[in-house]
C-alpha positions as CSV (number, residue, x, y, z in Angstrom):
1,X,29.2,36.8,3.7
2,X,26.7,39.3,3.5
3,X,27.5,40.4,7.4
4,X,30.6,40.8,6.4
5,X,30.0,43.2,3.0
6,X,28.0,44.8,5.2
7,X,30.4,46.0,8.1
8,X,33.5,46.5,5.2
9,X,31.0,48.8,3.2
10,X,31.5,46.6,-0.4
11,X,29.7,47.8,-3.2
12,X,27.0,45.3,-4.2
13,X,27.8,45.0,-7.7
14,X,31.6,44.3,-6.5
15,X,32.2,40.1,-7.5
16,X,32.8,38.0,-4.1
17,X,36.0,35.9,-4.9
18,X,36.9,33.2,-2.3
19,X,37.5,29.8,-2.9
20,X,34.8,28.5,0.3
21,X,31.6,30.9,-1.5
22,X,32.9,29.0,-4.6
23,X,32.9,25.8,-2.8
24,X,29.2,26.1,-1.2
25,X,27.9,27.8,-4.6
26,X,28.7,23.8,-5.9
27,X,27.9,22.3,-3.2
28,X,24.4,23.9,-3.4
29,X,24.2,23.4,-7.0
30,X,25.3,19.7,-7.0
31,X,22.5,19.4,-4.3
32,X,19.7,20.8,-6.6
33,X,21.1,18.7,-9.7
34,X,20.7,15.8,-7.9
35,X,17.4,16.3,-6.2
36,X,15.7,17.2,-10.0
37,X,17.2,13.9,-10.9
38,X,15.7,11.7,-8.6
39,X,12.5,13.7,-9.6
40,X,13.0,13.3,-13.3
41,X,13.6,9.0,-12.5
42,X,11.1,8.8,-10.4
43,X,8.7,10.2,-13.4
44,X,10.2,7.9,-15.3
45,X,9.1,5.0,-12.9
46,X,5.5,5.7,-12.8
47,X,5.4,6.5,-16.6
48,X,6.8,3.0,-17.0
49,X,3.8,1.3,-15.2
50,X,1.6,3.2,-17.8
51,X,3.9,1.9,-20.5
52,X,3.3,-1.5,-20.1
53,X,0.0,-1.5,-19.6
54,X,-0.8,1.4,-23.1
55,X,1.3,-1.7,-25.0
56,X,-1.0,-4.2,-24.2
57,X,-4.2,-2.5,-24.9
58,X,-2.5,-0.8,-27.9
59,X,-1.3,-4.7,-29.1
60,X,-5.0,-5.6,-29.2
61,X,-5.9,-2.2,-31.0
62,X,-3.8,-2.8,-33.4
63,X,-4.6,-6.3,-34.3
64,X,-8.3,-5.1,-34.8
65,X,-7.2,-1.6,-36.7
66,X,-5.0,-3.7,-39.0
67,X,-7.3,-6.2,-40.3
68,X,-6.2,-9.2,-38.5
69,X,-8.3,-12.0,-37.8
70,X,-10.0,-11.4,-34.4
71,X,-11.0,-15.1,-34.4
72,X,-8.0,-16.5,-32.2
73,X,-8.1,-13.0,-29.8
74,X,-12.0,-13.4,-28.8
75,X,-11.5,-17.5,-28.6
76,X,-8.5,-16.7,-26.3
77,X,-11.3,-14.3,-24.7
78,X,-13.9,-16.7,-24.3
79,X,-11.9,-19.2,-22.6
80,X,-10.7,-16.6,-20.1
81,X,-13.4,-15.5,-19.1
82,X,-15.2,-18.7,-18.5
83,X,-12.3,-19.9,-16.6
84,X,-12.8,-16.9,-14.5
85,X,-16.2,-17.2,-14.2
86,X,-15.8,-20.4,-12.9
87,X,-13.2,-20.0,-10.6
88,X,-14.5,-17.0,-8.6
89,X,-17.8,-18.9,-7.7
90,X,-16.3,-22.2,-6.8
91,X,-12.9,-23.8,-5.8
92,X,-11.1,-26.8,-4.5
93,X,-11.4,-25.8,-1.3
94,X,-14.7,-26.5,-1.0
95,X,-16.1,-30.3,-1.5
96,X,-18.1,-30.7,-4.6
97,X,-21.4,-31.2,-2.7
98,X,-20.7,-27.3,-1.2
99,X,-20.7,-25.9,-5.0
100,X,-23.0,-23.2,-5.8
101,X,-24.3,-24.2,-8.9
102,X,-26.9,-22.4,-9.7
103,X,-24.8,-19.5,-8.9
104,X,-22.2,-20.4,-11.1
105,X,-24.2,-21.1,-14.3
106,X,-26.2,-18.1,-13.2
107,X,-22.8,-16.3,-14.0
108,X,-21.9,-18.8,-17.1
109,X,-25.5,-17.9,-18.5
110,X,-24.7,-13.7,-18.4
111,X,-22.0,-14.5,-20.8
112,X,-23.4,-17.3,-23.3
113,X,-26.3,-19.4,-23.2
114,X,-25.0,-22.5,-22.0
115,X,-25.6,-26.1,-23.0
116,X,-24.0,-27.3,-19.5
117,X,-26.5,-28.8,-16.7
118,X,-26.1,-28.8,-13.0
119,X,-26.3,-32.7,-13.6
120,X,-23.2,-31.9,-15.8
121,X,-21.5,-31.0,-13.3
122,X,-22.6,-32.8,-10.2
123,X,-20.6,-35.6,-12.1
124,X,-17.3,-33.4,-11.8
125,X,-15.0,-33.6,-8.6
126,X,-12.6,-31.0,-9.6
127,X,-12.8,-27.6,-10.4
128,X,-10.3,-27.5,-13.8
129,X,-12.5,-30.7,-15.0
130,X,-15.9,-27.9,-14.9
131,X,-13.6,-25.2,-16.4
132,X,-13.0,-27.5,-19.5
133,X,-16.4,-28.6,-19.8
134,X,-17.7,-25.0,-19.5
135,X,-14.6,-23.8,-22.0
136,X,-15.4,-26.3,-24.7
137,X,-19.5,-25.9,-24.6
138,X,-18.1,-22.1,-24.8
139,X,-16.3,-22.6,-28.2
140,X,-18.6,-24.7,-29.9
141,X,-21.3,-22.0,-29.1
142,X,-18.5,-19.9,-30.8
143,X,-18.9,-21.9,-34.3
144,X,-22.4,-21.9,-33.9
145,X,-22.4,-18.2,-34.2
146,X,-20.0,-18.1,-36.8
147,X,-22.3,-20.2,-38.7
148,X,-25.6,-18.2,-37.8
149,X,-23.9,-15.2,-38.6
150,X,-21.2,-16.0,-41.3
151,X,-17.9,-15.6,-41.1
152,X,-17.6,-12.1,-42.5
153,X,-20.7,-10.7,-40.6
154,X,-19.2,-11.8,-37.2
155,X,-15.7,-10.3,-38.2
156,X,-17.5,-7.1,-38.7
157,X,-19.3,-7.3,-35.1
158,X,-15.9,-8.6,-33.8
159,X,-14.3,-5.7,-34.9
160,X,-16.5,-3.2,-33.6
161,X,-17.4,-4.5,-30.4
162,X,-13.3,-5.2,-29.4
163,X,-12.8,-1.5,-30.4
164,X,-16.0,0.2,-28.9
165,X,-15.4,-1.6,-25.6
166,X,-11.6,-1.4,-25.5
167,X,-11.8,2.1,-26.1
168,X,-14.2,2.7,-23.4
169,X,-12.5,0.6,-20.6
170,X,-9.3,1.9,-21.4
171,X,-10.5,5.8,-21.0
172,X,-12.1,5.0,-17.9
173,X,-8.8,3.1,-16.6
174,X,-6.4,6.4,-17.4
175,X,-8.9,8.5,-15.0
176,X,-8.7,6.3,-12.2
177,X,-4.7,6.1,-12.7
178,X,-4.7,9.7,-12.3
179,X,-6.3,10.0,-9.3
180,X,-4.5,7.6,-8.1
181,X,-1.2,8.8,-8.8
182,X,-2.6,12.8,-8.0
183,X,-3.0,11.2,-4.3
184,X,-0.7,8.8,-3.9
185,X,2.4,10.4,-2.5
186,X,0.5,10.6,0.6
187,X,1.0,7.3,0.9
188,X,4.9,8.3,2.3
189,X,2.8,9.1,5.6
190,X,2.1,5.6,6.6
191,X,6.1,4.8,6.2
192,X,5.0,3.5,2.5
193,X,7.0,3.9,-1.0
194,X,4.5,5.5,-2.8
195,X,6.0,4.6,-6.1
196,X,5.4,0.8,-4.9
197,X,2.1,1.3,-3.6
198,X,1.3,2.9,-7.3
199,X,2.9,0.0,-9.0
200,X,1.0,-2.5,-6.5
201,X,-2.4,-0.8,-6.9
202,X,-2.3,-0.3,-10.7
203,X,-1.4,-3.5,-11.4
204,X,-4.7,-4.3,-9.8
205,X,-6.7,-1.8,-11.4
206,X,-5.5,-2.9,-14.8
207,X,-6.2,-6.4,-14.1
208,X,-9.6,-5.9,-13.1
209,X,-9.5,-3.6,-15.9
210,X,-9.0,-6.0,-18.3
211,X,-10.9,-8.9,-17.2
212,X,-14.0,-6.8,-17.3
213,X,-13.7,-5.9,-20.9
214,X,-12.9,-9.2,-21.9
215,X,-16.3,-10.5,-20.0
216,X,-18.0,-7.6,-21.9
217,X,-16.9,-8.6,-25.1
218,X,-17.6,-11.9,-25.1
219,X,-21.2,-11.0,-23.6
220,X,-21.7,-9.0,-26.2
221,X,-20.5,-11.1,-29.2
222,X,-22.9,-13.8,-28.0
223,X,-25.5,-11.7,-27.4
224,X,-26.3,-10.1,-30.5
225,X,-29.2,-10.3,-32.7
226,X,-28.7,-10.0,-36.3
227,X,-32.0,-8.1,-37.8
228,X,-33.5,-6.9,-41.0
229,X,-34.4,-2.9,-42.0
230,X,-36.1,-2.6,-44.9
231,X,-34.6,0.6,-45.6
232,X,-30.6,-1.1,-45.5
233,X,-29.6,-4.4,-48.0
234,X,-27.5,-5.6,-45.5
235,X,-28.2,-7.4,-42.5
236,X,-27.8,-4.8,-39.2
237,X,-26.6,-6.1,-36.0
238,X,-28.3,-5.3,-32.8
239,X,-26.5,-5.7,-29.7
240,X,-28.1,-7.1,-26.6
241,X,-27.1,-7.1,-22.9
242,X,-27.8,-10.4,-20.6
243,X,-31.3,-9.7,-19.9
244,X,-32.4,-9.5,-23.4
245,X,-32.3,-5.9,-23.7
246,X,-31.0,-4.2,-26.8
247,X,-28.5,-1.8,-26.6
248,X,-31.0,1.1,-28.3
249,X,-32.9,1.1,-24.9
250,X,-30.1,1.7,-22.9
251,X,-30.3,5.7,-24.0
252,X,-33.0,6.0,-21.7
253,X,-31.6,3.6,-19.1
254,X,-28.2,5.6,-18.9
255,X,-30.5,8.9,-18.0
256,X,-32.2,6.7,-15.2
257,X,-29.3,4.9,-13.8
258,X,-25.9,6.8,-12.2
259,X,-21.8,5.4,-13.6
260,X,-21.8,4.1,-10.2
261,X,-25.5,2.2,-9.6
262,X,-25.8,-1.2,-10.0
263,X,-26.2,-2.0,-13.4
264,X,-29.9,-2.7,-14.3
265,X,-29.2,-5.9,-16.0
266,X,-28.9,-7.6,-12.7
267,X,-24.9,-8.5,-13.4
268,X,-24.2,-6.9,-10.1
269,X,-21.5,-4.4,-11.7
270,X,-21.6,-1.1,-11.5
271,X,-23.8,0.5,-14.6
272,X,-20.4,2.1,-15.9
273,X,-18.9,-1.5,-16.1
274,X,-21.3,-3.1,-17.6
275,X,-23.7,-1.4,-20.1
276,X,-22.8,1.7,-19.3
277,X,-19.3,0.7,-21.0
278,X,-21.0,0.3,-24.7
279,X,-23.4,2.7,-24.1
């Protein structure tokens, strides 16, 4: 077209009327709509992997903020994380003789001090009849703390420990999602739907996500020392980590140890997952 107003000398500011510019004006245009439209749903798909996951964080968040009882959340906590616990150091697969048990209450004894004995277990074939007896020694260790500390007192550290580490875990977790999503288009490279890939790996990162703060919490709920200050009339409770070590020291342990060392605790996680996340 524009050879053509070229060679017939047409003024530019003269209107081109034919009915095929017309025609490949909407062609073009219908092209565009449609492309910004697949964009537009396809931010809509990765905001909806967010979505679900901000509702269950936000759920617990609000159960807390409102003044519900945190009593059935951190029971439902303990169990789960025992039963993890338990089932990442030994299975079915492996005959009852093969069990690691020292490992295993190695990893029991980071989140509670247990009451269950290798000879406990030895007597155990199957691996959901060790996740009972770990689960129940688990809650009745609950009520003993509810009667050492009192029912209000261990509302109170209930309350602050869910928020302090949910909080935590849940900024760390919207960091690594945007990294992931700021790289994963390259993922279209390797003949991969990147939008899948996103879907697949979050799911993954949310889950670990969560199971660490729910190990955390329960750590730290058992964990911690109710003490005395002269200077306070009420009872002030001191935190303390699986080693003993109370969350006041861990100023000078965070300007010693890297987000991404091994945790000095001896857990194995990385410092950021472990007392780095209260800290």
């Amino acid at each position: 077209v524009q050879s053509i107003m070229t060679r017939l000398k047409i003024p530019a500011d003269v209107p081109i009327e034919a009915k095929m510019v017309s025609n490949s004006i909407e062609r073009a245009q219908r092209q565009v709509e449609g492309q910004n439209f697949e964009i537009r749903k396809n931010v809509l798909k990765y905001d909806e992997v967010m979505n679900t996951q901000r509702k269950v964080i936000y759920r617990w968040r609000s159960e807390v903020l409102q003044g519900g009882d945190t009593d059935e959340l951190v029971r439902e906590w303990i169990s789960e994380a025992v039963t993890l616990a338990v089932e990442t150091t030994i299975s079915n697969e492996v005959g009852p003789e093969d069990w690691s048990l020292d490992e295993l209450l190695r990893r029991i004894a980071v989140l509670y001090d247990t009451g269950v004995t290798a000879d406990d277990i030895r007597g155990l074939k199957d691996v959901d009849d060790v996740v009972e007896s770990f689960v129940e020694d688990a809650q009745k260790a609950y009520d003993r703390r509810a009667v050492e500390f009192g029912e209000d007192l261990l509302r109170r550290l209930e309350h602050t420990v869910v928020l302090s580490i949910v909080d935590t875990k849940w900024r760390e977790h919207l960091a690594e999602m945007d990294y992931l999503r700021s790289g994963i288009g390259l993922r279209a490279m390797g003949q991969r739907d990147p939008l899948t890939e996103y879907q697949r790996e979050g799911f993954d990162m949310f889950s670990d996500m969560v199971d660490s703060l729910k190990e955390d919490s329960v750590r730290y709920i058992f964990r911690a020392q109710m003490v005395e200050q002269q200077s306070r009339p009420d009872p002030v409770v001191r935190l303390q980590g699986t080693g003993g070590a109370a969350l006041k020291r861990q100023a000078s342990v965070r300007d010693k140890t890297g987000r991404n060392d091994p945790c000095p605790c001896g857990s194995g996680k990385k410092y950021k997952r472990c007392h780095g996340a209260a800290a």
